[in-house]
C-alpha positions in Angstrom: -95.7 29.6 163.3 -98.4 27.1 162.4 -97.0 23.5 161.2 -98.7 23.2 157.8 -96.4 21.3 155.3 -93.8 20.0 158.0 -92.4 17.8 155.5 -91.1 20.1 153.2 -87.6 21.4 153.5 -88.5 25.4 153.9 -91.3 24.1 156.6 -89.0 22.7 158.9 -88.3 26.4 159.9 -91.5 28.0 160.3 -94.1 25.5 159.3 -94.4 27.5 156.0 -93.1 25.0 152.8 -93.3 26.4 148.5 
């Protein structure tokens, strides 16, 4: 996955925050 909005807490998963 690409690392876009690592800080939120969806992101942590895939990379992929709301």
């Amino acid at each position: 996955m690409i690392k876009v909005m690592s800080l939120s807490p969806a992101s942590r998963l895939d990379g992929f925050g709301p």
